[in-house]
Residue, then its C-alpha position, 0 to 999 in steps of 0.5 A: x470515418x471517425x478516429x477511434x475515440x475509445x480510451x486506452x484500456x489501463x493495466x490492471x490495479x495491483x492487489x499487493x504491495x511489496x514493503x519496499x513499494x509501500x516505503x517509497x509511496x507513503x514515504x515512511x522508513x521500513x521499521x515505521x512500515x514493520x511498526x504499522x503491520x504489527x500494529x494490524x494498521x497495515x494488512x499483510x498477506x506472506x507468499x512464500x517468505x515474502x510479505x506483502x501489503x494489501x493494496x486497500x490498507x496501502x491506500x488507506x495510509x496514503x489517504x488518511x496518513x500515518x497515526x502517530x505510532x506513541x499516541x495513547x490509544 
């Protein structure tokens, strides 16, 4: 009999990310992380008082990077 070769399944991808999460991957302070949701560069979505950021837009920053926040637009 072979082993059993099949990989282990992984845990689902999360959809939302806490502020604090989105701090702490992208590496940037909480005023940077309020300055890019009032920007709309990162997406939210509120659960009760709770606000979250969409896993797409927290990709996107880690991938592509934090704009400059005082560039000219």
């Amino acid at each position: 009999m072979e082993p059993n070769t099949a990989p282990e399944p992984q845990p689902p991808r999360r959809r939302l990310h806490s502020i604090r999460d989105v701090c702490e991957g992208a590496r940037i302070s909480h005023p940077t992380a309020w300055r890019l949701i009032g920007r709309d560069i990162l997406k939210t979505v509120k659960i009760g008082r709770r606000t979250f950021v969409t896993d797409e837009s927290f990709e996107h920053l880690v991938t592509v990077g934090v704009p400059k926040i005082g560039a000219a637009e």
